[in-house]
C-alpha positions in Angstrom: -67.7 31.9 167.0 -64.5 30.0 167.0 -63.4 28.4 169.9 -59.1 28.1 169.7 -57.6 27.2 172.6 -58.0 27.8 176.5 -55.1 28.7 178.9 -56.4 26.2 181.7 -54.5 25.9 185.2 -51.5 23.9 185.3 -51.9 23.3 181.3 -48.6 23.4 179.6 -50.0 24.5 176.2 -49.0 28.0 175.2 -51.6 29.6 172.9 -50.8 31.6 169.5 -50.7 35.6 171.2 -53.3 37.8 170.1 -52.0 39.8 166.9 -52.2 40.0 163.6 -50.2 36.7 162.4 -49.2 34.6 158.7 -50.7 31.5 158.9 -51.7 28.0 156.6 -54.6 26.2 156.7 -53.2 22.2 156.7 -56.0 20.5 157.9 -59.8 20.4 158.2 -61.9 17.8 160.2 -65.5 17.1 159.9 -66.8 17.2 163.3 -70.3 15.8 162.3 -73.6 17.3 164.2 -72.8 18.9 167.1 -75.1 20.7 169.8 -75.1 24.7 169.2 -76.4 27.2 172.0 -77.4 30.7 170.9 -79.2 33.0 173.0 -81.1 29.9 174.7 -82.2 28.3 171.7 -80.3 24.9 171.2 -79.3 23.4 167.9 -78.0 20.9 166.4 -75.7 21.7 163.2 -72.7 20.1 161.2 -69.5 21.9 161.7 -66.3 21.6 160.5 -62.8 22.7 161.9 -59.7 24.8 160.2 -56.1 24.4 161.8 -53.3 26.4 160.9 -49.8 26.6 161.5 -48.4 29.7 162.7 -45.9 31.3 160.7 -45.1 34.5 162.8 -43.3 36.4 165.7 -44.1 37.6 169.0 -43.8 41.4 170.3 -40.2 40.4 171.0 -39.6 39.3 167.7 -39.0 35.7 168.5 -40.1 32.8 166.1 -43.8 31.7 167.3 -42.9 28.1 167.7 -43.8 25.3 170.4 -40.9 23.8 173.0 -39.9 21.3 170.6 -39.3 24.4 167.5 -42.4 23.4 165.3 -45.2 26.2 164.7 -47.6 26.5 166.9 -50.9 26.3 166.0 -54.6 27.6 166.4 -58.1 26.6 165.0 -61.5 28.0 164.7 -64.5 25.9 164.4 -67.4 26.5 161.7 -71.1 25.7 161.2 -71.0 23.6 157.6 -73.0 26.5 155.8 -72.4 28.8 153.1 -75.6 30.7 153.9 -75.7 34.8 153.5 -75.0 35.1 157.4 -72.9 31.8 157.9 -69.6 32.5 159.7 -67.9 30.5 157.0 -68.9 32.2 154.2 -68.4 35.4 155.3 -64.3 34.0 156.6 -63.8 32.4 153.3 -64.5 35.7 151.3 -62.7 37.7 152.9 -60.0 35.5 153.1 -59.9 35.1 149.0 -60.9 38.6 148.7 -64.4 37.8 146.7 -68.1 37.1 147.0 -68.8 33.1 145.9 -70.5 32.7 142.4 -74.0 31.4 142.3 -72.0 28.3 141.2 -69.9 27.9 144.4 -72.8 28.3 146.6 -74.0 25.3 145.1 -71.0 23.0 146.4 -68.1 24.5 147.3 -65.0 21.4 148.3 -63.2 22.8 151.6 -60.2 20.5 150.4 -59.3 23.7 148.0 -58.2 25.6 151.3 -56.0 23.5 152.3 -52.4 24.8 151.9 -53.7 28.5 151.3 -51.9 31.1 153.5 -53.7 34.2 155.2 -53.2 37.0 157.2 -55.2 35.4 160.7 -56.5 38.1 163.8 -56.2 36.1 167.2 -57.8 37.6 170.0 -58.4 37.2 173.7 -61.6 36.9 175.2 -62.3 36.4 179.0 -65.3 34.0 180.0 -65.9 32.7 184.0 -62.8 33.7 184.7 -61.2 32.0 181.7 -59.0 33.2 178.9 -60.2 31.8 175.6 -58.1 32.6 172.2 -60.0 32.8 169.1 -59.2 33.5 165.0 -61.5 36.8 164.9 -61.0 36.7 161.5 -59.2 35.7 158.2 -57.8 37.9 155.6 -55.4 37.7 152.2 -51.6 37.5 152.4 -50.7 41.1 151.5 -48.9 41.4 147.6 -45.5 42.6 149.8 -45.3 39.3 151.7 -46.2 37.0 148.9 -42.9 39.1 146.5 -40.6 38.5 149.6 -41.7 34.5 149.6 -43.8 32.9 151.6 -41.8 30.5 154.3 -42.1 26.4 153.7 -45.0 24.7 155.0 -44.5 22.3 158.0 -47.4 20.2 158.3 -49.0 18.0 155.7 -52.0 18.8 154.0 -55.1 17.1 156.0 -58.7 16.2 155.2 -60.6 14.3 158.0 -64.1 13.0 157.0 -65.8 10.7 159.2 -67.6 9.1 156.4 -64.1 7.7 155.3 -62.6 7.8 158.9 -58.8 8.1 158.8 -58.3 6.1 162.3 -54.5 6.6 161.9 -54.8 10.5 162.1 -58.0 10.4 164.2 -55.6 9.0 166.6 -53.4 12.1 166.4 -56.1 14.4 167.3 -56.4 15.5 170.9 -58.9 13.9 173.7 -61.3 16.5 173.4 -61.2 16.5 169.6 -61.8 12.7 169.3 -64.7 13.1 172.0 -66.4 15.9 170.1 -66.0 13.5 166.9 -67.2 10.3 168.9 -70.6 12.1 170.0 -71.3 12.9 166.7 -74.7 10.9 165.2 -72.7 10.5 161.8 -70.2 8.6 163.9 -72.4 6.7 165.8 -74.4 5.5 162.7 -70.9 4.8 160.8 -69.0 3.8 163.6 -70.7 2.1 166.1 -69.7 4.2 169.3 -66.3 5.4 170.7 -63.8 3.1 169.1 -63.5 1.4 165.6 -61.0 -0.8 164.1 -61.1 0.0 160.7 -58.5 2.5 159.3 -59.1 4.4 155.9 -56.5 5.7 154.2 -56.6 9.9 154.5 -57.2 13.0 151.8 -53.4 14.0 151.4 -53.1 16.9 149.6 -49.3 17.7 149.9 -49.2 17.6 145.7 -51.7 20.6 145.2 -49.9 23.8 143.5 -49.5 27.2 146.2 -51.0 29.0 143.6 -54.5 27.2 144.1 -57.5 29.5 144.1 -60.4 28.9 146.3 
């Protein structure tokens, strides 16, 4: 389950509307080990999160942008697993439109989705009282759209590993992004706690061809 965004009170952050929206993955950050809760039983599992950029109108048929005119953007968080039932295996599939080869299952690099465009389905789901928006799921950019053009890309292409910790783009990330990151084990045992000095420079894949296939 992917956990977007959250309208909380007095928050000015507007989230992507539920709908069926044209989207780009531009950046993916290795959250390390984090605790899981499934029906009571607790885990603990390495995930990995997807943002996007937002490339898409409302029901008014205004430009899905933020107040400053950039695209908004929404995110889904995934365990790191490309087992039979694994959320991300089952996203990425669809999203290409085929199975992996007993090859890809083997090793698959996440830095080949970054800069891929798909169809994303946003949803709404209440919880204590709480609105929560969520990427149900991920499918190809229909043939029509892809003849017509697809529109520029605004962000640049992103790949956060704490192993080689970017500190200059950690320091973009959000407060509760950089928390999640900081209770990580990986980032304890590489870090040394909440704060480092040291600054790595980042993946940047802005050079990759559209075309890519994942």
């Amino acid at each position: 389950m992917g956990l977007v965004a959250k309208a909380e009170e007095g928050s000015s952050f507007i989230p992507v509307p539920p709908g069926m929206h044209l989207a780009r993955c531009y950046r993916i950050v290795d959250l390390g080990t984090q605790e899981s809760t499934y029906m009571g039983n607790v885990k603990h599992v390495p995930r990995v999160l997807f943002q996007f950029e937002v490339h898409s109108e409302d029901s008014q048929g205004q430009p899905l942008v933020t107040s400053n005119g950039e695209p908004m953007t929404v995110s889904k968080t995934f365990t790191l697993s490309l087992a039979e039932k694994a959320t991300l295996r089952r996203d990425l599939e669809t999203w290409r439109g085929k199975p992996f080869s007993k090859e890809e299952l083997r090793g698959f690099e996440l830095k080949n989705v970054l800069g891929q465009w798909g169809m994303i389905t946003v949803a709404e789901n209440e919880s204590n009282g709480k609105t929560y928006t969520n990427i149900a799921n991920i499918n190809p950019v229909p043939v029509t759209i892809k003849k017509n053009g697809l529109p520029e890309g605004k962000n640049d292409l992103k790949l956060f590993s704490i192993e080689d910790a970017d500190m200059s783009l950690f320091e973009t990330f959000s407060d509760y992004l950089k928390e999640r990151i900081r209770k990580s084990p990986e980032w304890d045992r590489l870090h040394g706690g909440p704060s480092v000095s040291n600054s790595a420079p980042s993946a940047n894949f802005d050079d990759m061809a559209d075309d890519l296939p994942f």
